[in-house]
N, C-alpha and C positions, 0 to 999 in steps of 0.2 A: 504494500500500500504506500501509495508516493506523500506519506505522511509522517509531520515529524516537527519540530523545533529547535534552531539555530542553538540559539544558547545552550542546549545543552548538548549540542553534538549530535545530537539526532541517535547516537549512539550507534547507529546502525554501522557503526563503520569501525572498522579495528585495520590495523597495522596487519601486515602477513609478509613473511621471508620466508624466501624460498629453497627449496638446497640446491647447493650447489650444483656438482657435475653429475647428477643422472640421468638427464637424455639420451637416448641410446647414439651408439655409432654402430648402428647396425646398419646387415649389407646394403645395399641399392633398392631401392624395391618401390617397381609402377603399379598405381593404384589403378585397377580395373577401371574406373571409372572418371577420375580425375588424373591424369600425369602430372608428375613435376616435374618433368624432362625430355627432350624429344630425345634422338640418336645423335645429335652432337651434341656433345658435353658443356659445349656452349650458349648452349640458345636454352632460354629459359620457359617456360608453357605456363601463362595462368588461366584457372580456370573459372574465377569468381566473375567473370564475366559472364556466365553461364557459355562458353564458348570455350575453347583449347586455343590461346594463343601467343603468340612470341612477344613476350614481353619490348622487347629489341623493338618492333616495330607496329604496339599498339600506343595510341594515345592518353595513356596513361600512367600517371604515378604511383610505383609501388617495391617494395623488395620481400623478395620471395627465402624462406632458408629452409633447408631440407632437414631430415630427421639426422644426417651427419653432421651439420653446420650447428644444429642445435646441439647436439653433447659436443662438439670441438668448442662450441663457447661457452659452455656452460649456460644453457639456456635452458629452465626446465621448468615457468611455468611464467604465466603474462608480468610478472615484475623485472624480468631480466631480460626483458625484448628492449625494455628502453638503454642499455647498454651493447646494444649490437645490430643498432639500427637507427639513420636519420630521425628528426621530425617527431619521437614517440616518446612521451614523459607518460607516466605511472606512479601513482601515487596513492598506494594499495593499503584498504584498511576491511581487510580480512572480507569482512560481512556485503563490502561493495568498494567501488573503488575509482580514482577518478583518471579516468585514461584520455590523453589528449594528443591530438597524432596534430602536428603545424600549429597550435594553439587554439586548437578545436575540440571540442569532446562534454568532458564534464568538467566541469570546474569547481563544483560546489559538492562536498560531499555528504548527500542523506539523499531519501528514497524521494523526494516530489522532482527533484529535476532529472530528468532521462539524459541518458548516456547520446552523445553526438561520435560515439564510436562505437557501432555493434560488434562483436563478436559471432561467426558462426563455426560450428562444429558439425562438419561432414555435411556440408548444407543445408541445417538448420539453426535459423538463430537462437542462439541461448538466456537463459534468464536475463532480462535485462537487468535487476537490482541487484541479487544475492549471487552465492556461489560462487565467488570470482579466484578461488584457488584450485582450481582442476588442475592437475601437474598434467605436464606435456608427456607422455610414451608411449610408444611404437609409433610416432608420428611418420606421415609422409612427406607435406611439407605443410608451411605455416607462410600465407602471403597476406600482407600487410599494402593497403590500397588506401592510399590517400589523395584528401581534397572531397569534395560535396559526391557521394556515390545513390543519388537519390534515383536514378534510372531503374537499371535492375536491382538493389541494395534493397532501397526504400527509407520510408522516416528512421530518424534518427540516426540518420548517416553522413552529417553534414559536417565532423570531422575526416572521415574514412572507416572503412570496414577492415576487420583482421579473420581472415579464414584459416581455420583449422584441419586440415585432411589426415584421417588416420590412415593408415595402411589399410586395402583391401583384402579379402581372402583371393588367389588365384585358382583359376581353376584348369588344373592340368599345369600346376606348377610343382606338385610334387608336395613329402613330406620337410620343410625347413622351418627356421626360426634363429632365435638367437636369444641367449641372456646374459643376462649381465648384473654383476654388484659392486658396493661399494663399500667401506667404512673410513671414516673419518672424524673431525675431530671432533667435540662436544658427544661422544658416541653416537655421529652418525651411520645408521645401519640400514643402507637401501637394495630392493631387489626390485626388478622386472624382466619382463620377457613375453615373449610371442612363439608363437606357431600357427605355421598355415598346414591345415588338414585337407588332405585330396579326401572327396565322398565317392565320387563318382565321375564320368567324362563329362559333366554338366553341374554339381553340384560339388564344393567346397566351402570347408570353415574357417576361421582363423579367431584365435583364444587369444590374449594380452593380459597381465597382471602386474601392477605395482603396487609395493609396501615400502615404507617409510617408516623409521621412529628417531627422535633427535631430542638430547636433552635442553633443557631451554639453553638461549645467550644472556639473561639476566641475572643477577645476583638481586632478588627480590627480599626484601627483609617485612617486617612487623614493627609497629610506632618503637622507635627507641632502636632501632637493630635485632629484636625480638624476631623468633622465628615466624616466616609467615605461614599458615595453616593451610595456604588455599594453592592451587596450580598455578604455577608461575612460567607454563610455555613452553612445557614439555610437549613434542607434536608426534602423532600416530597416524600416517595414512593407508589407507587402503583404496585401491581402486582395481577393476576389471571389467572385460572389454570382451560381448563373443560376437562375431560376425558371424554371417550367412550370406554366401552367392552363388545364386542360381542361375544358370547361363544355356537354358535350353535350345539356342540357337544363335547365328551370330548377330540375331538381328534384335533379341529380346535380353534383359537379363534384370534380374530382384536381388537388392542387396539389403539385409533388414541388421542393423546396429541395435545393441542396446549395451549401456555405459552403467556401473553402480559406483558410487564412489559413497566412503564414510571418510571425511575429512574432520580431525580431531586435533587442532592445532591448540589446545591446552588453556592459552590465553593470549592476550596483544597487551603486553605488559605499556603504559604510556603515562610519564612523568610532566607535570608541569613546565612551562617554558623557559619560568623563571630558574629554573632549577640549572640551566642549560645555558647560564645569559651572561655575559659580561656584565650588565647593569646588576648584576647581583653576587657579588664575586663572592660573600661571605657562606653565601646558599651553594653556590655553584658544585654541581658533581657529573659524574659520567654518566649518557645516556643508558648506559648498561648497569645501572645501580641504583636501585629504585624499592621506597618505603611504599607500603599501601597496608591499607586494613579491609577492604572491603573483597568477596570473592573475585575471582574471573572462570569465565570458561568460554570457548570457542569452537564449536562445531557444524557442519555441514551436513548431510545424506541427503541424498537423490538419487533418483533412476531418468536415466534419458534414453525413447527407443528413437529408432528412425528407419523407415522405411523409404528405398527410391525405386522405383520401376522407370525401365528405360527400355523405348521400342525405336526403333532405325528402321524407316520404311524402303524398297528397292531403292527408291528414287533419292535418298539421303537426309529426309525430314526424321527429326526425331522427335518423338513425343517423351517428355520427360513429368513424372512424379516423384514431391518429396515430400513424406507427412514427417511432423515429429511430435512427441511425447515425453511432456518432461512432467514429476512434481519431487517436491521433496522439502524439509524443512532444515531450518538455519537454528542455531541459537548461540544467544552472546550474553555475557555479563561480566560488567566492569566496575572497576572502582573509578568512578565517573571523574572524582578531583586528582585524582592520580598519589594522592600524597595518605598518608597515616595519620591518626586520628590529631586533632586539636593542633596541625600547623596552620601559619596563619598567610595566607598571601600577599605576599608583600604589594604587589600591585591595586587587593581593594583595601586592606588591613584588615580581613576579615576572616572566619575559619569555616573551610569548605569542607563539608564529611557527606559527598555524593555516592550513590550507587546507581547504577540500572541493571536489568536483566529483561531480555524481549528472547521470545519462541515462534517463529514465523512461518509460517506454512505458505509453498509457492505451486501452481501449477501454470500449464504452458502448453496447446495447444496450435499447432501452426500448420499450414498445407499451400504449398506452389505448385502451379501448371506451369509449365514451358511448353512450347512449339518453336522449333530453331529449323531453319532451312540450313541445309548443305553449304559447309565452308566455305567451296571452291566452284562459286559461282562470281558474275559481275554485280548481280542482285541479291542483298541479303536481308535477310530479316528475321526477326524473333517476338514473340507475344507471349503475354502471361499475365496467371491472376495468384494473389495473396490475401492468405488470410490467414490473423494468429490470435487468438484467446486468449490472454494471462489473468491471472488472479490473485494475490495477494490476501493471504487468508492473517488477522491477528487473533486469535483463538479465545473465547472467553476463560474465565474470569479475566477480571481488568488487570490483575497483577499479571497476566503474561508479556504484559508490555508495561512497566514499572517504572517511572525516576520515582529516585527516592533523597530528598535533598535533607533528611534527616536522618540518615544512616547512623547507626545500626535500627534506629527504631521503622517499625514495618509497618503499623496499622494505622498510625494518626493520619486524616485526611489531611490537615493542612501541610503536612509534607508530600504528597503524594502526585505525582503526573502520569496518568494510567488512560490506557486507550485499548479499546477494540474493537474491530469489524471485520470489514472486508472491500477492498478494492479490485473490482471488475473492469480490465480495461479490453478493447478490441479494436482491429487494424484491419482493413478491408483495403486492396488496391488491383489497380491494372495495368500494367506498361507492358510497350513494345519499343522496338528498335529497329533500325533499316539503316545500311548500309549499300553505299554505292560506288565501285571502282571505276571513276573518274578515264582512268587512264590506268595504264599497268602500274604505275607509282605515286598514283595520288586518290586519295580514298575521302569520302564526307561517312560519315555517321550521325542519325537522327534519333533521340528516344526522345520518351517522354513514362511518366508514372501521377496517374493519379490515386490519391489516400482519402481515407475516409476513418478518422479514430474517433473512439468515444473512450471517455474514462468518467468513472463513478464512484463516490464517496460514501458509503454507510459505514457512520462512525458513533461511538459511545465516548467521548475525552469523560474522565474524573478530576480535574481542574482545579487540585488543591478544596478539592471538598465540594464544587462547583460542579454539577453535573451538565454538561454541552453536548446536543446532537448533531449531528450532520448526514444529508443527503440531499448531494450534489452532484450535477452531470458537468462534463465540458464537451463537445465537439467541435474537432478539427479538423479539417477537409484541405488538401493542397493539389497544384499539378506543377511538378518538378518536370526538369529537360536540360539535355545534354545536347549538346553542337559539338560536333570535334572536326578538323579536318589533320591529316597525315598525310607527308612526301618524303617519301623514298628515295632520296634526291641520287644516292648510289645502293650497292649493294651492302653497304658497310653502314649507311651512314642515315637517320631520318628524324625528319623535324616533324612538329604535331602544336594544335592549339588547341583548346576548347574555349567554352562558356557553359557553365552549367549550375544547377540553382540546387535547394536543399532546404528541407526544414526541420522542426523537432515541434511535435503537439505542443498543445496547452496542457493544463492543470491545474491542480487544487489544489489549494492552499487548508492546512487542517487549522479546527478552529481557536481561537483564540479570544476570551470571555463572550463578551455577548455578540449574536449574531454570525453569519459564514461569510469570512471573509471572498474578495472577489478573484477569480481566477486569475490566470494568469494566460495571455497570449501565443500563439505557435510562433518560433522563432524561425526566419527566414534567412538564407543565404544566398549568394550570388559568386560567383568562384569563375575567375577568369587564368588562365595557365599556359603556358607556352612551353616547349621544351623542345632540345637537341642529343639523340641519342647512337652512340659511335661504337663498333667494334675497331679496332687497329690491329694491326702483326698479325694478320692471319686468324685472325680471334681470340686472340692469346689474353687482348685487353679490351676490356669491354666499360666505358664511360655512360652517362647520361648528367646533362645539366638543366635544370628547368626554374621558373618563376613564375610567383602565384599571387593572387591578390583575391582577397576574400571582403566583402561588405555585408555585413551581418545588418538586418532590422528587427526591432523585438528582440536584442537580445536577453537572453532570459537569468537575473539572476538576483539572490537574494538577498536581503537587506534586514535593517531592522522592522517591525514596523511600525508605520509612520507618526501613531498614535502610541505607540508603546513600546520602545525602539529595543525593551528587552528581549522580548520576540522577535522569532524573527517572521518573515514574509518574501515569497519568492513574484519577481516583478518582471516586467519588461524595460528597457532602455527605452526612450521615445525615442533617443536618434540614432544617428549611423555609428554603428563601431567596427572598425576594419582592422585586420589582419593579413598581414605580406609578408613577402620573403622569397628567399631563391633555396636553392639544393642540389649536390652534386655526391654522385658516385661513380665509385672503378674499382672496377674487381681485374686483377692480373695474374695469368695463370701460363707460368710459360714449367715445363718440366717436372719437378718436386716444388717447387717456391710456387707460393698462392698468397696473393696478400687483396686487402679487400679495406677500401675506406669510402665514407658517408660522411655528410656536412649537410648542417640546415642552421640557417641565418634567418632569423625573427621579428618582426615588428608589429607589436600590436595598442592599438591604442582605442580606447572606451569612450563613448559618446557622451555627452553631456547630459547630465543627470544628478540628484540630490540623492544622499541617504543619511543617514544616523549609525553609526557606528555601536549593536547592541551590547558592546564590553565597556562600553563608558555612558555615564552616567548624563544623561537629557532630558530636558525640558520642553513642550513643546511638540507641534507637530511639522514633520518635514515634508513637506509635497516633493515627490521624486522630478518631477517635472520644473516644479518654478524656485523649490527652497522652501526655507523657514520662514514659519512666523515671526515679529517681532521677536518673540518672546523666548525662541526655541534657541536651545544652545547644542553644538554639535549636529549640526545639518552640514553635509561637507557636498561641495562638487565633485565629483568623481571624473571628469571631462578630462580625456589626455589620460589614463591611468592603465596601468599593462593590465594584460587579460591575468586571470591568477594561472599557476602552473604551465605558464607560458615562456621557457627562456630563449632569451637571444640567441643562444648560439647551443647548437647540440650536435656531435661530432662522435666518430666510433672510429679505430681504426684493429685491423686484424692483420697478421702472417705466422705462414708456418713452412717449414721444409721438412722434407722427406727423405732420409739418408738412405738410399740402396743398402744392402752391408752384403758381402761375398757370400753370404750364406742361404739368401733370398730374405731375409728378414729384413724391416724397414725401424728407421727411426725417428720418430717426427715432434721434434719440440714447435710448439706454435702459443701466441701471447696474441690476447685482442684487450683492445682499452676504451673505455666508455666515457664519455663530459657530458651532463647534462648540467647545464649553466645554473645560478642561482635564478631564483621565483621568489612571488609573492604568493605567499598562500590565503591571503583574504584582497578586497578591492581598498580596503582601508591602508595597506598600504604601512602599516605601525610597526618603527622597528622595536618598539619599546612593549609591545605585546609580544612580540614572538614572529612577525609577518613573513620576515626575508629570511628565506631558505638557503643556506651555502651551497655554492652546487657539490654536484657528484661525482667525483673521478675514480674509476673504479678498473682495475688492470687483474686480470687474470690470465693464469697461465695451466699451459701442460706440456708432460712431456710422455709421447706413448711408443712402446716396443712393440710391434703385429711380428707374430710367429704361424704362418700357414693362416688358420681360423680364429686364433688366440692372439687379444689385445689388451692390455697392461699399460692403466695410465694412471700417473701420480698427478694431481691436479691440485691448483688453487685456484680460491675467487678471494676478489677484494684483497690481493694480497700486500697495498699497504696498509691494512685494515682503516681505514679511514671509518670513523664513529662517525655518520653524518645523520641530517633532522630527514627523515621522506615522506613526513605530513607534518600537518597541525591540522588538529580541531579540537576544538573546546579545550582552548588553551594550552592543551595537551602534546606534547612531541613524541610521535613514535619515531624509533630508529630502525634504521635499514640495516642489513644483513651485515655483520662484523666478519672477519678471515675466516679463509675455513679450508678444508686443505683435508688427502686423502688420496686413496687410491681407491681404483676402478677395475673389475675385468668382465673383458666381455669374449662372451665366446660365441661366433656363428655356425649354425649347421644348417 
C-alpha cells in the first residue's frame, strides 16, 4: 500500500548488503528463448525490446552483463550493479529501495511514490515496492536500459528498465550444470548451483539453488554497552528455481518458471547521523558500532511463477505469451531512533525511544500479448496489450503496522501510529511499434503505449488515539511514444536519435488528522538523446558515446505538509525540472587482456517550488506554488536544487588477463573499480542534518586458477574497506557493505 509518513521513515525501508562474490562463472549458456549472445563474441543481443537485437546498432541506451561478468565483479544482487555500470545509483533499504539509472527513478524512499525504474524477471515485472533483495544465480544475462522506456516497458519507466534472464532449460542439451561455493570472512558460507535435465527429445528441466548465511558486520550493543538481546544482522538465505520446457516443434515451445525464495536478512542495523558527523565530534563513532534497545528483524518469502508460450508461424510472425504470478509477504522491525534508551539528540535536545514493526502481504498479477513480425523484412512491426493487478494487503489488527514513539511501552494510544487495509492498484495498456528500412542503413522506428491505472485506498490510521478512515481512488490515463531514427553510416560504425516521452501514475496520499488529503498528479517526461556507436580493430574494441536531456513536469515528490510540515505529503512541482548529461563506454578485448570502462556526467536541477523542511520546527503554512504566509517560518525555495540520489559524475572501470600456463591451465587476476559521486539524500539540501552523502569508491578484486572444469578464486570487494553512509532516512545512516574477502570454487559438468 503506497502509504506511509515522512517523518518517521515510513519504515518501510531498511539498508541491505549484499555478498560479495557469488555469482556464478559458470559455463556459457543460450537461453532458449532470450540470447545474450549471437556467434561473434562480439556483438551483443538485447532482448527487452521484445525483439533479438545488436545492441551495436539499435537506438538505444543500455549495458548488458552476462552471468560471467557478474561473478568476475562481484555482482550478486541489485546493490552492486551500481559499481559496475554507468548512470545506476542504488540506495537499498532492504524492504524497498531507491534505484535511479541518469537521475531518474525513485528518489524518495516509502511505498506512495512508485519506482521510475522497473525491474523485470524472465519477462515479468516484479513487485514494485517490497522484495528488493532476490540475489542474482544461474543468471543468463542482466541488461540495464536506460532513458524514458514507456513504448514496450510501460509506466513507470521513465528512469529505464533492468531485465533479468535466468538461464533456460535446453532441450536436447544433454545432462550439465555447474556448482559452486564459497567461504569467507564474517563466516561467510555460500552455495548454489544448477542443472539442466534432458526428459525427452521435446521436453527438458533445469533445477537452480542458493543458500547463504553470514554473521552480521555490526558490533551492536544495549544502553550502556550492555549486551543486546535482539538480532543484530545475522542473514540466512535460501532461494530455488525449477524450470520446465516444452518444445514440441520448432515452431511452438512453453516455458513455465517458478522462483521460492525465504530471505532472512536478521536486521538493517541504522545509527543516527549525528553519530557519524563532524559537527558532533564528542558523539562521533563508526558506522559499524551501534547502541539500540529496541528489537529488529528483517524478512522476505515469496513465490513467483511465470508462464511464456511462444508460436513462430511458417511465414515468421510470432505470437508470444507471458503471464506471471507473484505473492508473498515482507516483515521488518526496527528500532526506529537508532540509538539506546534515554540519549538525547543533540540536534532537537530531546530523547527519542522509537520502535516500529509492519507485516505486509503483496500479490501481483500480470499478463502481455505480443504479435512481432519477422526480423528480416523492410517493414516491421509489433503490437500488444498489458495488464497487471497488484495489491498491497496491511493485515488487521492495527499493531501489524505499528510506530510506537513510546517504546518500550505498547498499549497507550497516544503513543501509537497504527494502520491497516488494503491497496488495490491496476495497469491496463496497448502499444505497438513499426519500423521502416529507409534505405539498407538508415532505419525510422515509431511506437507509441497507451495506460490506463487506477489505484485505491481502504484504510483504518489509529492516529495517536484519533481514529481516520480512508477510501480513495486516483486514475491515471497517458499515451507515451518513441521516435528514433539510426544510420549505419559504415559497417563499424552508427549514429541514432530519438525523442521519447514517459510517465509515472498519480497517488495517494495517507491520511493525516482530519479529512483525505488530495492526491497527487502523474508525472511526465520528455527525453531527447543522440548517440554515436563504434567497433574499431577488427572488433576487438567496441565504444559508444551519447547525450541526453530529460524535462520532467509534475514532478513528483515529497514534502512537509503544508499545514503541518511534521508530516509529510507527496506533491507535484508546478514547473519544469530537467535532467542532462552525456555517457561513454568501451569494452576492449584483444587476446587474454579484457578491460571495460563506463562514465556518466550529470546535471540536474528542480523547478521552482516552496516547501517546509519537516525536521525543523515551523510556523505557518507554505503554498508549494507561491510560498509562505507572513507569518510562516521555514518555507524554503527549492528552485535550482539537485535531484536527491542524483550525482554528477559516476564512472566504473574493469581489466583482467589471462595467463596461458604450459600445462593448459589458465590464470586470471582481474580488478574492477566503482565512483559513484557524492548526493543529497533529501531536496533540503542540510548539511547539518545529515543530507550530503560522500561518494562511493569501491575496488574489488580476484585472482582465479581454471584447471580443465575446476575454478579457484580468492576474491575481495571493497577492499579499501571504505565505511561509507548509502542512505539516510529518518535521520538515520545505514552503511554499505565493509571488506570482505574469501574464496570460491566452482566446478562445471
Amino acid at each position: 500500500m503506497k502509504a506511509s509518513t515522512w517523518w518517521v521513515g515510513v519504515s518501510l525501508a531498511a539498508m541491505a548488503w549484499g555478498a560479495p562474490a557469488m555469482a556464478q562463472t559458470a559455463a556459457p549458456q543460450s537461453s532458449a528463448s532470450d540470447p545474450a549472445t549471437t556467434d561473434d563474441e562480439n556483438d551483443i543481443i538485447v532482448t527487452a525490446t521484445r525483439r533479438a537485437e545488436n545492441l551495436m546498432t539499435s537506438p538505444i541506451s543500455a549495458s548488458v552483463l552476462t552471468g560471467t561478468d557478474l561473478g568476475n565483479k562481484g555482482v550478486t544482487n541489485v546493490d552492486a550493479l551500481q559499481f559496475a555500470m554507468p548512470s545506476v545509483v542504488v540506495n537499498n533499504f532492504g524492504q524497498g529501495n531507491d534505484f535511479n539509472v541518469r537521475g531518474i527513478g525513485k528518489a524518495e524512499h516509502n511505498t506512495q511514490t512508485t519506482t521510475g525504474v522497473i525491474t523485470y524477471r524472465d519477462g515479468v515485472p516484479t513487485f514494485p515496492g517490497y522484495f528488493q533483495m532476490e540475489p542474482y544465480y544461474d543468471v543468463a544475462n542482466i541488461q540495464v536500459l536506460r532513458g524514458p522506456q514507456g513504448t514496450i516497458v510501460g509506466q513507470n519507466a521513465t528512469g529505464g528498465a533492468v531485465f533479468v534472464n535466468t538461464n533456460d532449460p535446453i532441450v536436447g542439451g544433454g545432462m550439465n550444470g555447474y556448482v559452486n561455493a564459497n567461504y569467507g570472512n564474517y563466516n561467510d558460507f555460500g552455495f548454489q548451483g544448477a542443472v539442466n535435465i534432458p526428459i525427452s527429445d521435446t521436453f527438458a528441466a533445469r533445477v537452480a539453488g542458493f543458500a547463504q548465511r553470514r554473521d552480521s558486520f555490526f558490533k551492536t550493543h544495549g544502553a550502556g554497552g550492555t549486551t543486546y538481546p535482539y538480532d543484530s544482522g545475522k542473514m540466512g538465505y535460501l532461494a530455488g528455481r525449477v524450470s520446465f520446457l516444452w518444445k514440441p516443434s520448432a515452431n511452438f515451445s512453453a516455458l513455465w518458471k517458478t522462483d521460492l525464495d525465504y530471505l532472512d536478512s536478521g536486521a538493517y542495523p541504522a545509527s543516527p547521523f549525528w553519530q557519524h558527523s563532524d559537527l558532533y565530534p564528542t558523539l562521533k563513532r563508526d558506522l559499524y558500532n551501534i547502541e539500540l534497545n529496541a528489537p529488529q528483524d528483517a524478512r522476505d518469502k515469496f513465490v513467483r511463477s511465470i508462464l511464456k508460450l511462444e508460436y513462430n508461424t511458417s511465414g515468421g510472425v510470432k505470437f508470444r505469451s507471458i503471464t506471471g504470478y507473484q505473492t508473498g509477504n515482507t516483515m521488518y522491525r526496527a528500532d526506529l531512533d537508532g540509538t539506546a534508551s534515554n540519549v538525547v539528540d543533540p540536534t532537537t535536545g530531546t530523547v527519542k525511544n522509537w520502535s516500529f514493526y509492519d507485516t505486509v502481504n503483496e500479490k501481483q498479477f500480470s499478463q502481455e500479448f505480443n504479435i512481432i513480425s519477422p526480423d528480416n523484412q523492410r517493414f516491421t512491426w509489433l503490437v500488444g496489450a498489458f495488464g497487471m493487478w497488484n495489491t498491497y494487503f496491511f493485515p488487521r489488527p492495527l499493531s501489524n503496522f505499528s510506530i510506537n514513539v513510546c517504546y518500550p511501552v505498547t498499549t497507550v494510544p497516544a503513543c501509537l501510529y497504527q494502520l491497516a487495509g488494503r491497496n488495490p492498484e491496476r495497469s491496463l495498456a496497448a502499444f505497438g511499434q513499426i519500423g521502416f528500412q529507409i534505405t539498407p542503413n538508415l532505419k525510422i522506428e515509431l511506437g507509441g503505449r497507451y495506460t490506463a491505472s487506477r489505484s485505491t485506498n481502504y484504510v483504518d490510521v489509529m492516529q495517536y488515539g484519533t481514529p481516520i478512515s480512508q477510501t480513495q481512488t486516483v486514475k491515471s490515463d497517458n499515451f507515451s511514444y518513441k521516435a528514433s531514427i539510426g544510420w549505419k553510416v559504415t559497417g563499424d560504425q552508427y549514429l541514432y536519435g530519438f525523442v521519447a516521452t514517459g510517465f509515472r501514475p498519480g497517488g495517494l496520499n495517507v491520511p493525516v488528522g482530519l479529512g483525505n488529503p488530495a492526491p497527487f498528479e502523474p508525472e511526465k517526461v520528455t527525453s531527447f538523446e543522440g548517440g554515436w556507436k563504434g567497433n574499431w580493430a577488427g572488433g576487438h574494441v567496441r565504444t559508444t558515446i551519447n547525450g541526453f536531456y530529460n524535462d520532467y513536469r509534475n514532478f513528483q515528490v515529497i514534502i512537509g505538509y503544508p499545514t503541518f510540515p511534521t508530516f509529510g505529503i507527496e506533491l507535484n512541482v508546478p514547473n519544469s525540472t530537467k535532467i542532462y548529461g552525456f555517457e561513454a563506454e568501451a569494452d576492449v578485448s584483444v587476446g587474454g587482456f579484457k578491460f571495460g570502462a563506463g562514465i556518466n556526467v550529470l546535471h540536474s536541477e528542480l523547478g521552482q517550488f516552496y516547501a517546509s523542511d519537516p525536521r525543523i520546527a515551523a510556523t505557518g503554512a507554505c503554498n508549494p506554488a507561491t510560498g509562505g504566509t507572513p507569518a510562516a517560518t521555514n518555507c524554503i525555495n527549492l528552485k535550482g536544487r539537485r535531484q536527491t540520489y542524483a550525482p554528477n559524475l559516476t564512472f566504473n572501470l574493469s581489466g583482467e588477463y589471462s595467463f596461458k600456463m604450459p600445462s593448459g591451465d589458465t590464470i586470471t587476476p582481474r580488478a574492477n573499480f566503482g565512483y559513484v559521486g557524492d548526493q543529497w539524500a533529501t531536496l533540503f539540501q542540510n548539511v547539518s542534518r545529515g543530507d550530503k552523502l560522500d561518494a562511493r569508491k569501491i575496488l574489488n578484486a580476484q585472482l582465479a586458477w581454471t584447471h580443465k572444469t575446476l575454478t579457484i578464486t580468492a576474491y575481495g570487494t571493497n577492499l579499501t574497506n571504505q565505511h561509507y553512509v548509502a542512505a539516510l532516512n529518518s535521520g538515520l545512516y545505514f552503511a554499505g557493505t565493509p571488506r570482505q574477502y574469501g574464496i570460491k570454487v566452482l566446478k562445471v559438468f
